[in-house]
C-alpha positions, -999 to +999 in steps of 0.1 A: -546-399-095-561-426-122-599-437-117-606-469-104-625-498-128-660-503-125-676-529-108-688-549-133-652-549-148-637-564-116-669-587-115-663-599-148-629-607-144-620-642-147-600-648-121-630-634-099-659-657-114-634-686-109-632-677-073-670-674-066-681-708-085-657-727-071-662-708-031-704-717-042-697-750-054-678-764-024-701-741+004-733-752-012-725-789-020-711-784+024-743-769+031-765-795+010-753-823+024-754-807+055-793-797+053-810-827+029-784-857+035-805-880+053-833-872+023-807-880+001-794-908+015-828-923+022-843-913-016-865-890-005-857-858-021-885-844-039-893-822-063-897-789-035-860-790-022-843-784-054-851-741-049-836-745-010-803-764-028-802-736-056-802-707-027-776-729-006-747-730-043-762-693-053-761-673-020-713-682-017-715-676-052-729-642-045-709-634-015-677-647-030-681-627-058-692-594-036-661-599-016-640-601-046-651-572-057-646-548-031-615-559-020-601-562-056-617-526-056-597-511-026-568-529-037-564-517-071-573-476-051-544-482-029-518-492-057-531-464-079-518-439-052-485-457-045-484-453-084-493-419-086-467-407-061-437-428-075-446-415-105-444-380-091-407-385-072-395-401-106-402-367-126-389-354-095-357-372-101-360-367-137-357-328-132-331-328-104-303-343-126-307-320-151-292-290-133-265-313-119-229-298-131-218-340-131-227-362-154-260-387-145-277-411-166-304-436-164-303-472-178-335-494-173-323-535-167-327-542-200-300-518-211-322-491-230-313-455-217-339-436-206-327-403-196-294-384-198-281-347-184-264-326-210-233-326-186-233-360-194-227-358-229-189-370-230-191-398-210-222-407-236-200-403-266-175-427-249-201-449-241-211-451-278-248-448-265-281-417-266-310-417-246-337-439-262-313-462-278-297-497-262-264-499-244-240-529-261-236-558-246-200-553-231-207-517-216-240-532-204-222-560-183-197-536-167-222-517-157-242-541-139-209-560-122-196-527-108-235-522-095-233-553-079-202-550-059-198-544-024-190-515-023-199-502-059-166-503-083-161-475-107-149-480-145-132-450-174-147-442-199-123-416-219-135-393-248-111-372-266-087-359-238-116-361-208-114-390-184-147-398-166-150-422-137-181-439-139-205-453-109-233-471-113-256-479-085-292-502-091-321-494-080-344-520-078-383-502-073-374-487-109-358-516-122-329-494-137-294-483-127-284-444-118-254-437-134-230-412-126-198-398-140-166-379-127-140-358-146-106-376-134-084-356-168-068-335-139-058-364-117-045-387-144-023-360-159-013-351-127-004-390-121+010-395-153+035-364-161+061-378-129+066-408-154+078-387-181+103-366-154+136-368-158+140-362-121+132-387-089+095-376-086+080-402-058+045-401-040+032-405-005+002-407+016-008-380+044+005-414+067+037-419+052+030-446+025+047-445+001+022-442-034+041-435-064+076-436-074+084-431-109+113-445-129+139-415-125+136-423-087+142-459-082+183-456-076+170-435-043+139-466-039+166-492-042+190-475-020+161-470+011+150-503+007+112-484-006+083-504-028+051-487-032+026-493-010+049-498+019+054-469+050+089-450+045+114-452+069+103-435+103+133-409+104+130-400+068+093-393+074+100-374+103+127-351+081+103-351+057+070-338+078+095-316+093+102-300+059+070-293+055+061-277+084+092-252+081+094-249+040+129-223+047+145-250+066+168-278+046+146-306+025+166-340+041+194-359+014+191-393+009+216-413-009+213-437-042+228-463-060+262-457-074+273-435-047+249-408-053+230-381-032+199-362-039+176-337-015+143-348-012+119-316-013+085-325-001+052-306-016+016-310-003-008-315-029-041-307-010-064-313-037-056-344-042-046-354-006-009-365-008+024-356-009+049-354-039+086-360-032+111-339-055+145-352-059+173-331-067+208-345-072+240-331-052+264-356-061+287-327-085+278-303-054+291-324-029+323-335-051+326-296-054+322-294-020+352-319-009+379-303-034+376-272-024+385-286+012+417-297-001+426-267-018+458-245-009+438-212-019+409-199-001+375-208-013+340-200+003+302-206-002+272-182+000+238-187-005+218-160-024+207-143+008+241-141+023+243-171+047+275-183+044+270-222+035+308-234+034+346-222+039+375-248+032+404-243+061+430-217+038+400-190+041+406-183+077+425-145+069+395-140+046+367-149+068+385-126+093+383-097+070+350-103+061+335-109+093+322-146+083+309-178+101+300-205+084+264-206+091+258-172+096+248-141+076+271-120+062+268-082+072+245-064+049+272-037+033+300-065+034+272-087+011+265-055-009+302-059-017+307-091-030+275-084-050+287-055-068+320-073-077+301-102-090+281-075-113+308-065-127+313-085-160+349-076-168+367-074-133+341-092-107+372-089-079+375-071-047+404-072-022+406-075+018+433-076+040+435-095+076+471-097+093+488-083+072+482-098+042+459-092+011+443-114-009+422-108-041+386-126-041+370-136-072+332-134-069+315-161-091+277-173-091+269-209-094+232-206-109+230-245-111+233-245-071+214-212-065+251-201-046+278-177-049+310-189-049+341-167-036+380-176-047+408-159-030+441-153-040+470-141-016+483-113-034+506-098-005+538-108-023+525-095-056+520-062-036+557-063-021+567-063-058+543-035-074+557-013-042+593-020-051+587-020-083+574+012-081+601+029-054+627+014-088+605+035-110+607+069-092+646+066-086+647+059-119+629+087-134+644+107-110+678+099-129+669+100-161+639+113-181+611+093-190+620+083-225+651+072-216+641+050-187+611+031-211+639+030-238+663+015-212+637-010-197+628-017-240+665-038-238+686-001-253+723-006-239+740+021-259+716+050-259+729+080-281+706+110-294+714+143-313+698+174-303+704+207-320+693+243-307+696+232-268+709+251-242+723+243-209+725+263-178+747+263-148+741+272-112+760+267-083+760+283-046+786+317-044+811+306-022+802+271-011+837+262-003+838+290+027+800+283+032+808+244+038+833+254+066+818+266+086+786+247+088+782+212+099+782+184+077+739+180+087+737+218+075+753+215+044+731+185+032+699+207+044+714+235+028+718+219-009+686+199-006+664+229+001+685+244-031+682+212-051+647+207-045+635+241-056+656+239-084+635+205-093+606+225-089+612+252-115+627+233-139+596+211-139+577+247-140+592+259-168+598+229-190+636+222-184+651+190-188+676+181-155+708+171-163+728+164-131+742+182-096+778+187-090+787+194-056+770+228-049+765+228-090+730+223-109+725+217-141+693+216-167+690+218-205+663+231-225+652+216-266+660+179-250+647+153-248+619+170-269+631+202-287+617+234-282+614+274-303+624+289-275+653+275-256+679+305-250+648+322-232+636+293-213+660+289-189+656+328-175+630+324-149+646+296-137+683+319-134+665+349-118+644+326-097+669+304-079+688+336-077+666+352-054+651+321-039+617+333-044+607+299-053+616+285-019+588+282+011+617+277+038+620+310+058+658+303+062+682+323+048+687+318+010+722+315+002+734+336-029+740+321-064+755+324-096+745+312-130+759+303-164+751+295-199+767+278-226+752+268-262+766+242-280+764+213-305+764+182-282+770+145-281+767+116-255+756+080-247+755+049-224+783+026-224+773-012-216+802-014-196+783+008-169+754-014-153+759+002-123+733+028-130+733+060-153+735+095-153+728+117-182+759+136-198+767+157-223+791+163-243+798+194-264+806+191-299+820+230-305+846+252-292+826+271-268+823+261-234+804+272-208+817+300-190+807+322-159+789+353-166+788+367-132+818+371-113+812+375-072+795+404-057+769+421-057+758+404-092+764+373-094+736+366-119+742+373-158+722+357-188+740+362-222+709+369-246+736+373-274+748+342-295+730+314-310+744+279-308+736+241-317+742+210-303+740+175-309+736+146-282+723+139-248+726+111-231+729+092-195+762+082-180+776+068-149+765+079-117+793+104-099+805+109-134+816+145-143 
């Protein structure tokens, strides 16, 4: 605490001595005329009353100044501990600030700053200002009219890429201003990137007001009848409050100028206490939406999860097979499905069938809409046709070989091949005419199809080519279509075989048989005059014809292993043909 000034100091101030003459000189001159006025009137006054008058001007002088004194005295003690303690909360102040993470500066009246944080070092630099030097004119001003409204308004002061909101508050009993600064970079880029947005971005308030729309968003403003500042409509704020509540359930669509339709997608944004509105635009969805309900073929929407989101009417077979309802989940293996086909780049397809009929679904995913869309194609009558088509292709190969048929189905009308070293072989049933009547019509056709089929059997065994059956008679070549080394020795196994009927599985009786060979040099063809059907014949080009080498009873098997022989063409001809 400072020591207080002596007495004589205080005595010896001006202002004091001025009090005490002029407190003597109008008590004493009182008391004077008070005491000695009749002497004085009446001329009297000697010589002894001029001590008495001193004493009456000298004794207010004295007490005057006295008085003076000590109450200067206490005065000046009592100031000098308000002094001392204001001091003391000052550096109090001064020290506080200091550690404070903010920025805070102090700016006496006169503009001169007289103390700065290091925090606040930005806002300084934007300020154009240090402490001990003087604040320009124009900052000084703003300063002092944001002090002096009610309530305190704030100003920016930018430096570099930092925003600071300022504050400045006055305080009077140290005839300066506090002021304080805010780091708003954060908020302003938040509140600047919407404008830049392609996309409706909009704003609102925890109580529906609407705060911000930027310029992408004004065809859905326009359309709602919205202007910032004003509340949004109560059932879109109830759609939208519900969003948020339930982020899973479906953000509300709005519509827009020009016939357009966006989904409003609400966010909270708690740190800055509102809420930003996301537009996305459906209009292409939708209009994808309403031709698939027109279409003939059946078309259906899933979401990502497997809810099923749409299904235009023609799907109903499909929806059937798959189990679907629109609105529903699909079942987990019938999803795992659809996914797999989708995965697969070349053939993303699966089929299903409902009713009868079957229909081909194309999986495709619509990343734009965060959907899976499934075609389908009725494919029932394509079926029909592959089935026929392929009944056609087994009669036909069961007439002719398989280069034949792909030569005939190749546009080939005449069709005429030499084939040298081939041999044919014979077989027919020992006494089929006597056989034949005595069985029944049914037990002859079981009779020759059980012998006909094994025959089919070996020769596919053993490499034989089937030529044709003739009543009870079967016939096969071997070195056509594709020649072979060893033709005269192929067709053994298949003699002895169907001789003995070791080849059959039937337990029946096996009917005896009787084989023949004949190698020759053979021709043959198609003639375009037959498009009834074919049957392949041959023709032989030599002088030796086929001839029985077994004669009845009990042998009637012989293979000739003796000659060699060549022929020349093979070809089909004319069902029934001999």
């Amino acid at each position: 605490m400072p020591a207080s000034p002596p007495l004589y100091r205080i005595a010896a101030d001006r202002s004091v001595l001025v009090r005490a003459t002029l407190t003597s000189l109008g008590v004493g001159t009182l008391l004077t005329l008070v005491n000695h006025g009749d002497r004085i009137q009446a001329g009297t006054m000697g010589a002894g009353a001029a001590l008495p008058i001193a004493v009456t001007y000298v004794v207010p002088f004295l007490v005057s100044l006295g008085s003076s004194v000590i109450a200067l005295r206490l005065e000046r003690r009592s100031s000098a501990v308000t002094t001392a303690l204001l001091e003391h909360e000052i550096a109090a102040i001064n020290r506080f600030p200091g550690q404070n993470p903010n920025p805070v500066m102090r700016v006496t009246e006169d503009g001169l700053m007289t103390f700065a944080n290091a925090s606040s070092a930005p806002v300084r630099a934007a300020l154009g200002v240090e402490v001990g030097t003087t604040l320009d004119g124009a900052t000084l001003a703003r300063i002092r009219t944001a002090a002096a409204a009610t309530p305190p308004e704030t100003f920016e002061a930018t430096d570099g890429h930092r925003t600071f909101q300022v504050l400045s508050v006055h305080i009077p009993e140290l005839g300066a201003y506090n002021v304080y600064g805010t780091d708003i970079t954060a908020a302003k880029v938040v509140a600047r990137f919407p404008d830049k947005n392609t996309n409706p971005v909009l704003r609102m308030s925890p109580d529906g007001r609407l705060t911000y729309a930027n310029p992408a968003s004004m065809p859905i403003a326009r359309a709602l009848g919205l202007e910032v500042g004003a509340p949004v409509p109560a059932g879109l704020l109830a759609d939208l409050q519900a969003s948020l509540a339930d982020p899973p359930a479906p953000a509300p669509e709005v519509p827009a100028e020009g016939g357009r339709t966006f989904r409003l997608s609400p966010v909270l944004i708690p740190e800055f206490d509102f809420v930003n509105l996301y537009g996305t635009e459906l209009t292409a969805e939708k209009a994808i939406d309403r031709i698939p309900t027109q279409n003939p073929n059946p078309v259906m929407r899933l979401s990502r999860t497997g809810k099923v989101t749409f299904a235009n009417p023609a799907s109903a077979l499909v929806r059937q097979a798959l189990g679907a309802t629109v609105g529903a989940e699909l079942d987990p293996a019938v999803f795992a499905r659809i996914l797999t086909a989708g995965d697969d780049a070349e053939h993303p397809t699966l089929e299903v069938e409902a009713e009868g009929r079957i229909f081909r679904l194309r999986v495709v995913s619509m990343y734009e809409y965060d959907a899976i869309n499934v075609y389908g194609t009725d494919i029932t009558a394509a079926r029909q046709v592959e089935v026929l088509s392929a009944a056609n292709e087994r009669l036909l190969l069961n007439i002719l070989p398989p280069s034949i048929a792909e030569r005939l189905r190749g546009g080939e009308t005449v069709i005429a091949d030499r084939f040298d070293d081939m041999a044919v072989l014979f077989a027919d049933v020992v006494g089929f005419t006597t056989l034949s009547a005595r069985l029944s019509p049914v037990e002859v056709i079981d009779l020759l199809n059980r012998v006909f089929t094994m025959c089919d059997e070996l020769a596919e065994r053993f490499g034989l080519e089937k030529i044709k059956t003739i009543g009870d008679a079967y016939m096969v070549a071997a070195g056509l279509p594709e020649p072979r080394p060893d033709h005269r020795a192929s067709g053994r196994p298949l003699a002895w075989t169907s001789r003995s009927g070791s080849g059959c599985t039937s337990a029946r009786p096996w009917p005896a048989s009787s084989a023949s060979r004949s190698s020759s040099t053979t021709s043959g063809g198609i003639p375009s005059t037959w498009p009834a059907g074919w049957n392949r014949q041959v023709w032989p080009a030599g002088s030796r014809s086929p001839r029985r080498l077994a004669n009845g009873w009990p042998r009637p098997l012989n293979w000739s292993a003796g000659g060699s022989s060549r022929s020349r063409a093979r070809g089909p001809s004319r069902p029934g043909s001999s």
